[in-house]
N, C-alpha and C positions, 0 to 999 in steps of 0.2 A: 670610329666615330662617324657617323651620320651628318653629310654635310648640310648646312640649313637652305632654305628654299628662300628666293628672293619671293618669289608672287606663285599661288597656285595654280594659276594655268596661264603659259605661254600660247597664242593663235596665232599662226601665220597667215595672213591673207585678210583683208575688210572689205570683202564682196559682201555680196548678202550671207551668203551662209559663215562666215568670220566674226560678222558682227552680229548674227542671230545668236549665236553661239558665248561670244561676249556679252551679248546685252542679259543673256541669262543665267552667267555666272555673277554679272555683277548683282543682279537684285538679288542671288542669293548669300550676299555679304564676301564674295571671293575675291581674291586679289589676283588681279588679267591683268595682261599686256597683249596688245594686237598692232603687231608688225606687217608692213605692206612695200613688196619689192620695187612697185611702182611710186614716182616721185608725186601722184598726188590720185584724188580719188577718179574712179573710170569714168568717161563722158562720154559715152556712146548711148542709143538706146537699147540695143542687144535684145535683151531678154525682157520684151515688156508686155507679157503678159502674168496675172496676180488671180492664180486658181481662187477657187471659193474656199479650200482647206486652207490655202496660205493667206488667205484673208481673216480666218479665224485666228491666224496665230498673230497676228499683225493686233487686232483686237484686243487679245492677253494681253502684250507685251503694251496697249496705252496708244496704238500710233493709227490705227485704223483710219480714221477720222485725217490725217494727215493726208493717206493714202487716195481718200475717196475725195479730199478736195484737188488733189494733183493730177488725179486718173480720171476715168472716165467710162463710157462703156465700149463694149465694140462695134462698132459702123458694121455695116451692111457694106456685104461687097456688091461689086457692080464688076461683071464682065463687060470689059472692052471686048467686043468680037466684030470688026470691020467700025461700018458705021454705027452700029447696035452699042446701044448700053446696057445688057441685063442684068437687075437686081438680085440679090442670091443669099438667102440667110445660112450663114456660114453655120450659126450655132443657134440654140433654140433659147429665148429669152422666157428663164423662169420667174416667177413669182415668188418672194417670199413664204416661207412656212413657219412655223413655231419653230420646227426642230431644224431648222435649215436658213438662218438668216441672211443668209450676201448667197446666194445661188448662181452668181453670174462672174465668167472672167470681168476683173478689171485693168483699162487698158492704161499701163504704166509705164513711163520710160525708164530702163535699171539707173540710170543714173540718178531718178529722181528717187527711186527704191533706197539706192545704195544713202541717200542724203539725209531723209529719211528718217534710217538707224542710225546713222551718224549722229544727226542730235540727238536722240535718243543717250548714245553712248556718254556724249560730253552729257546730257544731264545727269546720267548716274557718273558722271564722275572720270568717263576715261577719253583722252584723244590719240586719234589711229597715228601709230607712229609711220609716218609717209618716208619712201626713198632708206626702207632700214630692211637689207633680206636676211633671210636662215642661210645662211652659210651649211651646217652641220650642227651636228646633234649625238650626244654619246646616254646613253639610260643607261641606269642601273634598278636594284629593288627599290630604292626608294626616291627615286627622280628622274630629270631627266637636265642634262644642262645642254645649251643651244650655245651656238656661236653666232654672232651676228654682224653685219656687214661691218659695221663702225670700229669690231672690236672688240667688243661687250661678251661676257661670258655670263649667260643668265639662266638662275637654276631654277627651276618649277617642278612641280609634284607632276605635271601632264605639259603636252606638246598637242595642241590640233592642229593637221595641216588642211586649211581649209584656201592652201594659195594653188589656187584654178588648176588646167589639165596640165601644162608642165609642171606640176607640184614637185618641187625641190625637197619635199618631205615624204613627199610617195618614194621617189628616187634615192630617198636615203635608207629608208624601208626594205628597198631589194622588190616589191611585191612585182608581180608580173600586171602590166593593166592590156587586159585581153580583149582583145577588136582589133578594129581596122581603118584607116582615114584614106578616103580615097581623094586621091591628089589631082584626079581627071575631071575632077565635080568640082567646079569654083562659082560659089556669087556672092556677087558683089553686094556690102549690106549701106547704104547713105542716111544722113540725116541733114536735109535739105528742106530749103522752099521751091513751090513750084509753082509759075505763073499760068494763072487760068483753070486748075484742079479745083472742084470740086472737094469740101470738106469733110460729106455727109457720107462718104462709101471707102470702102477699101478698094482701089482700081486695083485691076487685073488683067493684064493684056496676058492671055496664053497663049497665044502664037510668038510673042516677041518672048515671052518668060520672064516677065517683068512682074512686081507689082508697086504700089505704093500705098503705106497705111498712115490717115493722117493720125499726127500724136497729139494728145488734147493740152489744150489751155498754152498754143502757141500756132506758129505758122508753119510747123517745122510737118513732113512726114519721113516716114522711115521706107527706102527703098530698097527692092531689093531686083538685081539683075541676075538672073542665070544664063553662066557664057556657056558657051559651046563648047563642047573636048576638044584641049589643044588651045584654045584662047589665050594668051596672057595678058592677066589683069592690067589695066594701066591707072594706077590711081592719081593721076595726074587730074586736077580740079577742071579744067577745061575739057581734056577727053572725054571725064564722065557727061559731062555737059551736053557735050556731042552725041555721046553714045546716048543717051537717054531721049535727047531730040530725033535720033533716026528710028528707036526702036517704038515712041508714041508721040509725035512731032509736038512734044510740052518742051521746056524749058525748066529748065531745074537750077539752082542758082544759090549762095550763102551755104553754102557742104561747112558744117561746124564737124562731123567725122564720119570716117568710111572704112571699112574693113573686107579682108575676103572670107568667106565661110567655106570650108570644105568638109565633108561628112565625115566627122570622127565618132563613130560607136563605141565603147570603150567602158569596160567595169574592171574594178581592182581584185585582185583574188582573195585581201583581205580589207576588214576596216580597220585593224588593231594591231600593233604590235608592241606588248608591253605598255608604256607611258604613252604609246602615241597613237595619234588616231587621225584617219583621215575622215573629212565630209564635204560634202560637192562635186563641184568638177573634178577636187582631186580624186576619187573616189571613182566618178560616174561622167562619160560627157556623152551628148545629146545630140539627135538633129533639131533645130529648131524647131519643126513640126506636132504642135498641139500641144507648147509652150509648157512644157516638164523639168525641163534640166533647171534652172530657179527655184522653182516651187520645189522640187524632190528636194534640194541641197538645204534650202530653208528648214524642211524638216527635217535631213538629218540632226541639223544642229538644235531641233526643238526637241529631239529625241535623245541627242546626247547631252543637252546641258543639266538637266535635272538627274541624269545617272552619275555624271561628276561631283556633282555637288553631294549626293547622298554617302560616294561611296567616301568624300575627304571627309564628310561626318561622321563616317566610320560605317556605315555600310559595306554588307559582303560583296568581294571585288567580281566576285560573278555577276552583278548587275551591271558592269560595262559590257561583258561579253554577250548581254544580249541586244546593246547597239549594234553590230555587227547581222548576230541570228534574224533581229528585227527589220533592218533595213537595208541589207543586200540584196529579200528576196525582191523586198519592193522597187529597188533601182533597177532591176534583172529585169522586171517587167515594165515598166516605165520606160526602159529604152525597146525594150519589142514593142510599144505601143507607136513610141515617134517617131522609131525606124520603117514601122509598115505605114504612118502619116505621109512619110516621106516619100517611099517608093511609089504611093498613089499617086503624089504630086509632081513626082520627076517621070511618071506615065500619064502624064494629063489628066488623070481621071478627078472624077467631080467627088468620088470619095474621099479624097486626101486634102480636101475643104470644110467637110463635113467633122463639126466638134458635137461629142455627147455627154453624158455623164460622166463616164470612163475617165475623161480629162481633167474634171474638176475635185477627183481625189478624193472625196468626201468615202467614197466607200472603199479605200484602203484598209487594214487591218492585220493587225498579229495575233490573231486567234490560231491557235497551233503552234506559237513562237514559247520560249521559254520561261518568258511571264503569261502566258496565256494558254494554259493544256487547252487541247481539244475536247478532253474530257470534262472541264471543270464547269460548275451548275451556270444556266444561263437561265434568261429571261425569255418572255414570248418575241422579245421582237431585237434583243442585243445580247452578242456573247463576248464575254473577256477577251480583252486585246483589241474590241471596235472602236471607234468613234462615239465618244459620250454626245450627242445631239442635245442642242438646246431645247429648253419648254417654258411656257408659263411660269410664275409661279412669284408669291406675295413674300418678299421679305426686306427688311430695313434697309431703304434703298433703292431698291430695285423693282422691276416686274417680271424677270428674265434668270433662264439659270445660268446663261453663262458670264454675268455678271458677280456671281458667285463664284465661279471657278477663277476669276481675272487674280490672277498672281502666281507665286510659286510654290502655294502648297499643295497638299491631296485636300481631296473634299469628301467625305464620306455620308452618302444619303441611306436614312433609317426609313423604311417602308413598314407599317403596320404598329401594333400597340408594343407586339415582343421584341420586334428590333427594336422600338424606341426605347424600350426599358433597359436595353444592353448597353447603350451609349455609356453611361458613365463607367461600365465595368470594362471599357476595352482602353486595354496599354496604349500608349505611342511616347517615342521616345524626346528629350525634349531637342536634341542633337539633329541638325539638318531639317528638311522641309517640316513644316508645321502641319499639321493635321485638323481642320477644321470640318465642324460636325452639328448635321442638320437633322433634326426630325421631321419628314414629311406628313403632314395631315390636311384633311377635309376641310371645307367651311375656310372664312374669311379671317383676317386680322394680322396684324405685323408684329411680331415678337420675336425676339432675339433668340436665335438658333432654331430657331425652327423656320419651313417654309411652306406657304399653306397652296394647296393645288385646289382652290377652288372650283374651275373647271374638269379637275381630272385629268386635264392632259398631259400632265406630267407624269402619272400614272401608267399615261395607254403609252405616249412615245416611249415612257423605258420600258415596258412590257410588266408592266409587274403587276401582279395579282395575290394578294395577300403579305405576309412576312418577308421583308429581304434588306439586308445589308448591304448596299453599292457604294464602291471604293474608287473614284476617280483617280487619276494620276495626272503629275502636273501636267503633262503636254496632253488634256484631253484626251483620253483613252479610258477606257474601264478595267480596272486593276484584280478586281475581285467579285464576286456576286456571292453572297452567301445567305442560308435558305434554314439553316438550322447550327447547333451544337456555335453558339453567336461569339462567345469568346474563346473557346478553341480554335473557331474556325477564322475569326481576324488573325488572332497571333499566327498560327499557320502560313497565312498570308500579308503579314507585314514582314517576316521571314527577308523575305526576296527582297522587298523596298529598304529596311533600314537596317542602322544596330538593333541589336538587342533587345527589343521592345521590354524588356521589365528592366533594362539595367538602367540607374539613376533616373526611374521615375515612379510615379506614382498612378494610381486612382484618377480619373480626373469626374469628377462630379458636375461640372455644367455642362451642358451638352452641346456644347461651343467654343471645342478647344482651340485660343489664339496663341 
């Protein structure tokens, strides 16, 4: 007998990627619980930089707008170098585009991040259980039951451990997490005031190995000290005081929190095993350098939560396995990126300052992953598995597409007169994400399921040029592109995303499946 499931998925951990992961089970009607070993949520500022790709997903999920009044942008460094001040643009400040709306790190402190999604959470409904750990974990074929600190024995269909790099869920996995933490590398990270600092620069004394970045919409900045090999830390609130006054004769003062960082590079051999699945830190840790480890983990969990939900809708269980295919390659390279940030920065050089596009994720992609052959038809300017880029475009509501994408369904755009005339002949099942469907055309006016590209430019940024069927997937990516044979070639390809597509449904005739 199949024993029953208290809640569908169990989360360890309400960092950001805990509750990114949470927040997207819960809107798609799932029953979570998210347990946190620590007795209340993290107050430090750690990780507070908020890529342009995790700004997108911040957007979906409703809270953008949250983000952009807490954050800020990022200050212009200024080298302290003796008596000199020189000013230094760390990263190159874009512009807006159509298909590229927040193009700029925003500067966020994680605690404010982590707060955030917290309401988020309590508004759909759920609160982070604080001071409650995973103890252990036994799976079987059809669960997975947890033990937890209190006592509690709680069965769920999935386990994510998304509780940081000591993951008590990685550890129970067996998996090897392959790197290295060098113990000779310590600095020191503060979140202080300082009398007499300037608010308008990121200081940087490189001869002492210091910096300080101030954090917006307070008095607070974020420092950080690199000691010398062999140093021990002393985090005693008056020492650092000291220390900070010898190494740029400021004063620093009100330390709300302090921590030591030492370089742990580190990726897990696998994301999955069975019911359980890692994302974040557990999965991946970082050096802080060109602010990755956050933003990566966020999207693991924008990547896994739409696979879970499909496959408890009865989707085939091979669309979790390509959580794992999809997003290990990208953590592998994400840490070769902030590891060689880093090795610039601990060789003085002015490279390991310098941010480009590379950091802001936007041109990540699973093109060659197992929802996205290499081979499969593409457009002039996007192939399966990218980044669906936003454009123009006239519909009830809106003047934008990713205003259209905001929630947890697929979105599927008709390109021309014969894809539009397909729409109502294509299945989708009525079980898990909902399938919502637009016919794009010329010329002006707002009418329901359809979206008009008066401009065109919705045309040129997705490449298209006559006939085509484009099949968004909830976390923004392009699912499908298809060019001919319209109804063979959707069910083909709803294959991988759901059940069944002909079982218990129908035809659907409007061309605006809600």
């Amino acid at each position: 007998m199949t024993e029953p499931h208290d809640i569908d998925v169990l989360v360890a951990g309400a960092g950001p990627t805990g509750s990114t992961v949470a927040a997207d089970l819960l809107r798609r009607g799932l029953r979570v619980r998210v347990v946190n070993k620590a007795p209340h949520a993290f107050e430090g500022s750690r990780a507070k930089g908020i890529q342009p790709r995790t700004q997108e997903v911040l957007e979906d999920f409703g809270v953008l707008h949250e983000a952009h009044a807490e954050g800020g942008p990022y200050p212009l460094a200024g080298l302290h170098l003796g008596p000199v001040t020189v000013p230094w643009k760390m990263q190159q400040r874009n512009k807006p585009t159509p298909d590229v709306p927040y193009p700029n790190i925003l500067l966020l402190p994680q605690h404010r991040t982590d707060a955030i999604l917290h309401r988020l959470l309590e508004r759909l409904g759920l609160t982070v259980e604080y001071g409650v750990a995973l103890e252990g974990f036994e799976q079987d074929t059809d669960g997975v039951t947890a033990t937890l600190s209190t006592g509690e024995r709680v069965r769920s269909k999935y386990l994510v451990g998304a509780d940081g790099g000591a993951s008590a869920v990685r550890e129970a996995t067996g998996f090897g997490f392959v790197g290295e933490t060098d113990d000779s590398d310590k600095t020191l990270i503060i979140d202080c005031s300082i009398d007499g600092l300037s608010r308008d620069r990121w200081h940087i004394w490189p001869r002492a190995s210091a910096g300080a970045c101030p954090l917006p919409h307070s008095e607070q900045f974020q420092v950080m000290i690199r000691l010398k090999s062999g140093d021990t830390p002393n985090l005693d609130h008056a020492a650092l005081a000291e220390q900070f006054h010898t190494l740029t004769g400021l004063k620093l003062r009100d330390i709300t929190w302090v921590s030591v960082f030492r370089p742990n590079v580190r990726l897990v051999e696998h994301y999955r095993q069975g019911r359980v699945f890692l994302a974040g830190d557990a999965a991946h840790v970082h050096t802080p350098a060109g602010a990755q480890g956050l933003n990566t983990g966020v999207q693991d969990a924008y990547n896994l939560g739409w696979k879970l939900g499909q496959v408890i809708a009865g989707a085939p269980d091979s669309l979790l396995d390509s959580y794992e295919a999809e997003r290990l390659p990208i953590a592998a390279g994400v840490l070769g990126k902030s590891s060689a940030l880093y090795q610039n920065l601990s060789k003085h050089r002015v490279a390991g300052l310098k941010r480009g596009d590379e950091e802001r994720q936007l041109g990540l992609t699973y093109h060659g992953g197992p929802l996205a052959p290499a081979d499969a038809p593409a457009t002039k300017t996007l192939h399966v598995g990218d980044r669906a880029p936003d454009a123009p475009c006239t519909a009830p509501g809106t003047s934008r597409l990713f205003d259209v994408f905001q929630g947890p369904h697929f979105t599927l755009l008709a390109f021309g007169p014969k894809a539009t005339a397909a729409l109502p002949d294509l299945t989708w099942p009525t079980e898990g994400a909902e399938l919502h469907r637009y016919a794009v055309r010329t010329g002006s006016g707002i009418e329901s399921g359809y979206l008009a590209d008066a401009t065109g430019q919705l045309a040129d940024i997705y490449g298209v040029e006559g006939d085509a069927l484009i099949l968004i997937r909830p976390d923004g990516y392009i699912g499908s592109v298809i060019t001919t044979e319209w109804v063979a070639s959707f069910a083909d390809s709803a294959k991988a995303f759901t059940l069944d597509a002909g079982a218990g449904t129908g035809r659907h005739r409007n061309p605006q499946t809600r």
